[in-house]
Wavefront OBJ file of the C-alpha trace (Angstrom):
o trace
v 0.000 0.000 0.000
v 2.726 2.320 0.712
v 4.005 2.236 -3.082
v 1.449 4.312 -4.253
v 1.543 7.353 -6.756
v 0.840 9.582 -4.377
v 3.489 8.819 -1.978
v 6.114 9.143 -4.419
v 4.979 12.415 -5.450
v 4.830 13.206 -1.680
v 8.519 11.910 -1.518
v 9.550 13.923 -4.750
v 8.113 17.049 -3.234
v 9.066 16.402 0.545
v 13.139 15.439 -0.456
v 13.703 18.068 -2.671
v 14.190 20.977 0.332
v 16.694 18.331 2.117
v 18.930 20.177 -0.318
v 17.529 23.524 -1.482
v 16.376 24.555 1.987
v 20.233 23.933 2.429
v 21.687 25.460 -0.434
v 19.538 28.704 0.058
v 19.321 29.095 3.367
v 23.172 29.515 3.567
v 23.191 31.413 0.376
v 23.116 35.035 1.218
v 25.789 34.681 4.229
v 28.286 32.144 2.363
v 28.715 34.239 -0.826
v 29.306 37.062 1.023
v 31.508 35.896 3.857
v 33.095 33.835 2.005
v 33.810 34.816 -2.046
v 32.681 38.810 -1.676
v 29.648 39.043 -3.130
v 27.597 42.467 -3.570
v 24.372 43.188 -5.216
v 25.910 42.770 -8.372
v 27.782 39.042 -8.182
v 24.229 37.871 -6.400
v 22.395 39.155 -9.518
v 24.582 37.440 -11.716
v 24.656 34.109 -9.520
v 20.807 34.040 -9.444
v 20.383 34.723 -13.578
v 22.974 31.788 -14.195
v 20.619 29.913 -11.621
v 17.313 30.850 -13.744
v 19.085 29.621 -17.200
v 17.865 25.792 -16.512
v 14.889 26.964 -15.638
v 14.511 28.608 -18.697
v 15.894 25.320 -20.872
v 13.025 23.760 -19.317
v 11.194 22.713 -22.715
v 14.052 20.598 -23.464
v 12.748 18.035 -20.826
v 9.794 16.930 -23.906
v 12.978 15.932 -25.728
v 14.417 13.930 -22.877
v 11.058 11.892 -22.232
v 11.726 10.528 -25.593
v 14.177 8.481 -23.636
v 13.637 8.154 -20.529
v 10.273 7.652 -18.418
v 8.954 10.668 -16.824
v 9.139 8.883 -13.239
v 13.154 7.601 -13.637
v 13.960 11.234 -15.144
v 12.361 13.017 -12.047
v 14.290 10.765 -9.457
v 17.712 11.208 -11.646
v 17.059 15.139 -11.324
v 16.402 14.939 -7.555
v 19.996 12.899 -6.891
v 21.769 15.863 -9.561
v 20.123 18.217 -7.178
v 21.603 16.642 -4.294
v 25.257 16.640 -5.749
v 25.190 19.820 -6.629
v 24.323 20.791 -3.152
v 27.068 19.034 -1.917
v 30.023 19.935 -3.399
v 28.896 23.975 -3.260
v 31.073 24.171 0.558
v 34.175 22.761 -1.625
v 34.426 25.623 -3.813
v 34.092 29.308 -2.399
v 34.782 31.008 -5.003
v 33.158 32.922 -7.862
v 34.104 30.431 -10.611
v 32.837 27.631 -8.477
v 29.670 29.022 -7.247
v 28.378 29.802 -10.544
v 29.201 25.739 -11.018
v 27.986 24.362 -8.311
v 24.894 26.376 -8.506
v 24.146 25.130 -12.218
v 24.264 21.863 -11.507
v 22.154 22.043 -8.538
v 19.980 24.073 -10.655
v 19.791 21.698 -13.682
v 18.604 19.105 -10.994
v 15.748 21.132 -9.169
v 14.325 23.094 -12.545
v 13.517 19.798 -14.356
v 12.339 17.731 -10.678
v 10.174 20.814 -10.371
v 8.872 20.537 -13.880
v 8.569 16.320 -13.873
v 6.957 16.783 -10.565
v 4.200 19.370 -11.575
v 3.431 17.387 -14.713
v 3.080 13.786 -13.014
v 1.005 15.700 -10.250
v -1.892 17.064 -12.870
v -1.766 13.864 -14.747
v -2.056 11.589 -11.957
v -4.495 13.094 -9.315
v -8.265 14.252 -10.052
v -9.497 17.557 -10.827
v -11.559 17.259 -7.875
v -8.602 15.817 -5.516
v -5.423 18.419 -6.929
v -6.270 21.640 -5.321
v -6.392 19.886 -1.318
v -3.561 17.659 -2.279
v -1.363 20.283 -3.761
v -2.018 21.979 -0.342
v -0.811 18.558 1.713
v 1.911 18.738 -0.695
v 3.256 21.863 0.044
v 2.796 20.497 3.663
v 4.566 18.207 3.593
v 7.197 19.688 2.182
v 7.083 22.677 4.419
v 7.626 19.765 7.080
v 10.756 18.640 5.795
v 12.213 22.284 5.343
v 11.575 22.861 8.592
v 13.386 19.807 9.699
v 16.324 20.621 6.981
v 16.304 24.559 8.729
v 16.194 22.796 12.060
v 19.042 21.097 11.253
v 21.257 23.611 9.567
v 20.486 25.917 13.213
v 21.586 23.096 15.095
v 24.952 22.383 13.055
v 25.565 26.143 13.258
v 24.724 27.318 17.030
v 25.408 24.073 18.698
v 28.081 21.964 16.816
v 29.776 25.383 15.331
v 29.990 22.991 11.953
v 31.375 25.061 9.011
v 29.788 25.578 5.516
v 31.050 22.612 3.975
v 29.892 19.510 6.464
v 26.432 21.199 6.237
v 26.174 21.136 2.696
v 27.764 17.993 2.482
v 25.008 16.625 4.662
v 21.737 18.464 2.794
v 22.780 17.204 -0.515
v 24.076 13.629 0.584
v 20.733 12.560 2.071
v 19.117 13.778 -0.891
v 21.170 11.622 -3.662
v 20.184 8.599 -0.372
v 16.836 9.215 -1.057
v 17.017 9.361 -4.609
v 18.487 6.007 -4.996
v 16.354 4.544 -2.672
v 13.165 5.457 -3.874
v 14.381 4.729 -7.483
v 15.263 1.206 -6.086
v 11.964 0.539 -4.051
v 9.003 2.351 -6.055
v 6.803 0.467 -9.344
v 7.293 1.797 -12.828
v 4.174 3.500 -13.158
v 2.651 3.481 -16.038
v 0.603 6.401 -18.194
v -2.608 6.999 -18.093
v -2.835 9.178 -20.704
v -0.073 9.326 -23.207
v 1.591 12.494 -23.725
v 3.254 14.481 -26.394
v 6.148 14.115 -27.120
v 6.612 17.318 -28.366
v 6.666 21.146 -27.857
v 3.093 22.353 -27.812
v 2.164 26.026 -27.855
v -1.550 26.499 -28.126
v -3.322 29.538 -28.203
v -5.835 29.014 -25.908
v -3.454 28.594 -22.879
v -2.527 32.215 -23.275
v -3.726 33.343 -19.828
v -1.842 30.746 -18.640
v 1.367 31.236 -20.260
v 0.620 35.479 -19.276
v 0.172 34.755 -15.758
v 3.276 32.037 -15.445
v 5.346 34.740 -17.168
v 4.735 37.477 -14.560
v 4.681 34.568 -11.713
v 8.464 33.993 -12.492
v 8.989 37.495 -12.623
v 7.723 38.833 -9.365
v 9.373 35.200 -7.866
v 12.569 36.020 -8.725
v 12.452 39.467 -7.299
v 11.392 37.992 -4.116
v 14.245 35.036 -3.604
v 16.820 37.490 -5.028
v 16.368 40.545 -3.153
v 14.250 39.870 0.158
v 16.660 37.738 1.405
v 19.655 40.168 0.268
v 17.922 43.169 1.875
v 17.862 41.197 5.602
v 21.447 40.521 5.259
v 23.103 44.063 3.560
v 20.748 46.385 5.004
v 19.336 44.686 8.629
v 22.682 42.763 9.212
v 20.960 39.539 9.848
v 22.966 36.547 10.314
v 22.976 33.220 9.159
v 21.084 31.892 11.801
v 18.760 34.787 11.800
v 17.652 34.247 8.321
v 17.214 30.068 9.424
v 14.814 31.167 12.163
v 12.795 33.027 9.774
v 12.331 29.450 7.108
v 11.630 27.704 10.285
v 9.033 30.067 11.390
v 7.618 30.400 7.313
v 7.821 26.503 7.403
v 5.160 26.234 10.865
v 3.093 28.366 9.157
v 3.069 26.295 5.997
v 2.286 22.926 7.124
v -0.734 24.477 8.892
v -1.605 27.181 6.563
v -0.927 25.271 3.227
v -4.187 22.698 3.507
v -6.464 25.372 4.224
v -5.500 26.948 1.181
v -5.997 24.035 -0.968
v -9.954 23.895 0.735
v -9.635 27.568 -0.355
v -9.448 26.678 -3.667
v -12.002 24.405 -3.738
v -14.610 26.405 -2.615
v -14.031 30.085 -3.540
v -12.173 29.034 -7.396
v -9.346 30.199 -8.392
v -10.468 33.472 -9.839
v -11.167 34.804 -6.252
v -8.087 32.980 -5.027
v -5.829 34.567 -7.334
v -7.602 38.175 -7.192
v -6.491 37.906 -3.446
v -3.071 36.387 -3.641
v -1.912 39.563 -6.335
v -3.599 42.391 -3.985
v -1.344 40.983 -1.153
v 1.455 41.397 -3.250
v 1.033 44.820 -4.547
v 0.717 45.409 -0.601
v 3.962 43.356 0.321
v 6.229 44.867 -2.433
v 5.357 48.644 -1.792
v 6.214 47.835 2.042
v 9.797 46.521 0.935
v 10.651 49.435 -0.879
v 10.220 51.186 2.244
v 10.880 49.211 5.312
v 13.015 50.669 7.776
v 12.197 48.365 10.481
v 14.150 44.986 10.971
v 10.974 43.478 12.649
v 8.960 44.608 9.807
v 10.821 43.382 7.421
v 10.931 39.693 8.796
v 7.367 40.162 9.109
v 6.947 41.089 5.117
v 9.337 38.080 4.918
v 7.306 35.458 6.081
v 3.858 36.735 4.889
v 5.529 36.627 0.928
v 6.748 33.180 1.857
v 2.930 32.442 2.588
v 1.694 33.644 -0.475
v 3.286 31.509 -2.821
v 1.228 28.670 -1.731
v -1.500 30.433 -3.283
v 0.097 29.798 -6.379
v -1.626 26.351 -6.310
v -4.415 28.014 -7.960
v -2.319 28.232 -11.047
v -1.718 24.873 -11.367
v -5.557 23.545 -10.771
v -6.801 26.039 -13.824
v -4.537 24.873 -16.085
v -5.383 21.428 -15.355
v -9.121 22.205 -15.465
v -8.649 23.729 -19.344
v -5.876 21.380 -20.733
v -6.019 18.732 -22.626
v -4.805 15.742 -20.738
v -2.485 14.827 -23.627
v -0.926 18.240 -23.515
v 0.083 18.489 -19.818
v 3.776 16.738 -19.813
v 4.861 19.170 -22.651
v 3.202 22.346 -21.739
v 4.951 21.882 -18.025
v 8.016 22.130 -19.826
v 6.946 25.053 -22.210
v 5.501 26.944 -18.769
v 8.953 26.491 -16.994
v 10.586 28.048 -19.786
v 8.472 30.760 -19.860
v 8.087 31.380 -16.241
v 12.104 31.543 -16.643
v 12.414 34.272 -19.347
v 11.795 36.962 -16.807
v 14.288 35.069 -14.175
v 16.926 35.159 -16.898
v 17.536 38.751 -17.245
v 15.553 40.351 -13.824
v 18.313 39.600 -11.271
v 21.184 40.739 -13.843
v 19.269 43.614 -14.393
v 18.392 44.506 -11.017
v 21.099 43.725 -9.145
v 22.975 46.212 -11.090
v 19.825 49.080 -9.991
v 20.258 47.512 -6.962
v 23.433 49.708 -6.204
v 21.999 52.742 -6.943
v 17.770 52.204 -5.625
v 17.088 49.217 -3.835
v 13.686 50.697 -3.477
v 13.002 50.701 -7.067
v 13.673 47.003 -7.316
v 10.585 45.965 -4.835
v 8.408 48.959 -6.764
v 9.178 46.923 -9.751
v 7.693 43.986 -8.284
v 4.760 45.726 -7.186
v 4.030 46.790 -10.692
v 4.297 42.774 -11.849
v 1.873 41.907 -9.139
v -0.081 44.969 -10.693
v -0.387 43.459 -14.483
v -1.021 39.432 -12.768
v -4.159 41.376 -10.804
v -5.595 42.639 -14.027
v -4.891 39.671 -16.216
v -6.304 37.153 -13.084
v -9.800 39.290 -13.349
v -9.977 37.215 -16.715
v -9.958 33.382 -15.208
v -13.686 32.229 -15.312
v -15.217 31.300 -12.387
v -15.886 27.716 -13.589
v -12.575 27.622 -15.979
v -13.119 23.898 -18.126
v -11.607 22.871 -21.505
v -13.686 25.380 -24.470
v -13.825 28.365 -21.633
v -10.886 29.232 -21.058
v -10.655 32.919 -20.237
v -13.587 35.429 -19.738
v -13.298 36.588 -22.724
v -14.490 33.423 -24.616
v -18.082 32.681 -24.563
v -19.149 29.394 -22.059
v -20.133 26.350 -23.613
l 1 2 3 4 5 6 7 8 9 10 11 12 13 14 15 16 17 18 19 20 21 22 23 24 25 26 27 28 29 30 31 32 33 34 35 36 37 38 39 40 41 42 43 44 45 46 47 48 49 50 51 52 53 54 55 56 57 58 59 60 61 62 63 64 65 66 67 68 69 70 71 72 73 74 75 76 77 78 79 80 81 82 83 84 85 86 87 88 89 90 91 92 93 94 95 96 97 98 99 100 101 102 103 104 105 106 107 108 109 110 111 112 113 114 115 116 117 118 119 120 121 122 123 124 125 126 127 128 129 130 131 132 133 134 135 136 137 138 139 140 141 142 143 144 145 146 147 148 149 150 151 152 153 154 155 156 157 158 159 160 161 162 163 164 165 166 167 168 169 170 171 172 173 174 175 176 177 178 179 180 181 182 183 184 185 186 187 188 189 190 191 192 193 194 195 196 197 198 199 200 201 202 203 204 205 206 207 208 209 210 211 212 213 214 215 216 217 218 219 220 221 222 223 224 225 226 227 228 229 230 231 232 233 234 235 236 237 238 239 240 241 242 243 244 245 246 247 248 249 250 251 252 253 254 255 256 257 258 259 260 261 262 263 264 265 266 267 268 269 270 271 272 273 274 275 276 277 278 279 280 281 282 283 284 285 286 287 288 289 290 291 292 293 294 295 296 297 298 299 300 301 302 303 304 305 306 307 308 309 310 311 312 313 314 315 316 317 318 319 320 321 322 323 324 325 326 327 328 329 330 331 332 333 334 335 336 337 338 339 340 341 342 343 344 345 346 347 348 349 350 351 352 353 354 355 356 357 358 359 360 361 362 363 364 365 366 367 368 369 370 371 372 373 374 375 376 377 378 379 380 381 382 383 384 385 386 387
């Protein structure tokens, strides 16, 4: 019973932050203790992060090879080596490395994962699940944070054992659940090639901005506790542990939210939070403040769920493997350039980097006034007439 499709998407979601809780918690304090970043080398680091992301659509190519379930586990054990090895190589050569191979390993999990998740649970059961999901995997980064505190304030470990110990479980679980799971098979066979339809193109709109106004967020929030509120490494842990109790009790609700409001209402909320968030970064001035903004913009990417459960409720089952892949790459375009970009304004107006953010939360609030409130397959947008 325990070999189930659902438990190995609840193990491909719940390992994953073993090593990116890891690898980003330390982030902001190792590059800069350690190899000198400023605003501008993080920028750089985090575009060369997004460029995976971005190849995402290659992954339709890929499945021409390999099954969508074996490629997903291989991605989660890259993920964990390139965790790993980061301590091993402070330097500005070797973090740009060590970060692309972590990030070749999490941007296609994260795309595998999302596409075997639509295909394999119901419309009815995704939008709850997704929320145990999240959950679950909140759980497990607050275990991973836990640990990381512990290594830091009690065993005074250094950079590298930590690292070493994030990604290493990872590959362990990896292998292990590649050993013990079923090859699942298809219920619905899937492209095997790239598919761009026209009538996704709320979809592809909103995924665009999404990756966007993301990046801006894991670039910069975390920058501005470190440069400008001197908060330490074990500061910014507290804060994911904190964001992680939250999530494993806030997360489910949200997924009942979805179910019973839609995700027009869900969405209309989740971008007027943001407007409200971002304008409050570009002026903070309080430390306290600012871990509170922190922590509420960690909770409102679970609200992102709603995303996924209206573009399973218009796609065509055949199409969801492929346009996961296209999505990725398009939620990546944004990711590719923004940090470069910013990073650089960064040194002159920090403040005009959150307003920036603001005014992508801005366009997603106008555009998410489009989803239907009963989004299916021939209704797309509000603009097309119902069946």
């Amino acid at each position: 019973m325990f070999k189930t499709r659902k438990n190995l998407l609840i193990i491909l979601y719940a390992s994953a932050p073993l090593a990116f809780s890891v690898w980003q918690v330390l982030l902001n304090n190792f590059v800069i203790e350690q190899a000198s970043f400023t605003g501008k080398e993080i920028g750089f680091l985090q575009s060369i992060r997004e460029i995976p992301g971005f190849l995402a659509f290659t992954v339709v190519f890929v499945l021409y090879f390999v099954r969508q379930q074996t490629f997903s586990l291989f991605s989660l054990v890259l993920m964990g080596v390139g965790t790993a090895v980061v301590g091993f190589f402070p330097s500005h050569l070797g973090l740009y490395l060590t970060t692309v191979i972590m990030s070749i390993g999490f941007h296609y999990l994260e795309t595998i994962q999302q596409s075997l998740s639509l295909q394999w649970l119901s419309k009815e059961d995704a939008p709850e699940f997704f929320g145990k999901l999240i959950s679950y995997k909140s759980f497990i980064s607050l275990f991973a944070f836990g640990g990381v505190y512990l290594m830091l304030s009690v065993f005074e470990l250094g950079y590298t054992p930590i690292y070493m110990v994030g990604g290493g479980v990872t590959v362990l679980i990896g292998i292990v659940a590649w050993i013990k799971f079923p090859k699942f098979t298809e219920d619905v066979k899937q492209h095997n090639k790239l598919i761009l339809r026209k009538r996704y193109w709320l979809y592809y709109s909103l995924t665009f901005l999404s990756g966007a106004r993301r990046q801006i967020f894991v670039v910069f929030a975390g920058f501005l506790l470190v440069e400008k509120f001197n908060y330490s490494v074990e500061h910014i842990t507290l804060l994911f542990l904190l964001n992680c109790l939250l999530n494993i009790w806030v997360a489910p609700l949200i997924g009942k939210m979805i179910s019973k409001l839609g995700e027009r209402k869900v969405l209309t909320f989740e971008y007027i939070g943001l407007i409200i968030i971002f304008i409050n970064y570009a002026f903070v001035d309080s430390e306290w403040l600012a871990a509170g903004l922190y922590l509420l913009d960690h909770l409102f990417f679970s609200l992102a769920i709603a995303m996924k459960t209206y573009f399973q409720k218009i796609a065509d089952p055949k199409d969801i493997s492929s346009t996961m892949g296209v999505s990725f790459s398009i939620n990546h375009i944004a990711a590719i350039i923004l940090p470069a970009l910013l990073g650089l304004i960064w040194l002159e107006s920090p403040k005009l980097v959150f307003l920036v953010g603001a005014g992508f939360a801005f366009l997603s609030l106008l555009l998410s006034r489009l989803v239907p409130e009963n989004p299916q397959e021939g209704f797309e947008t509000t603009l097309v007439k119902s069946k």
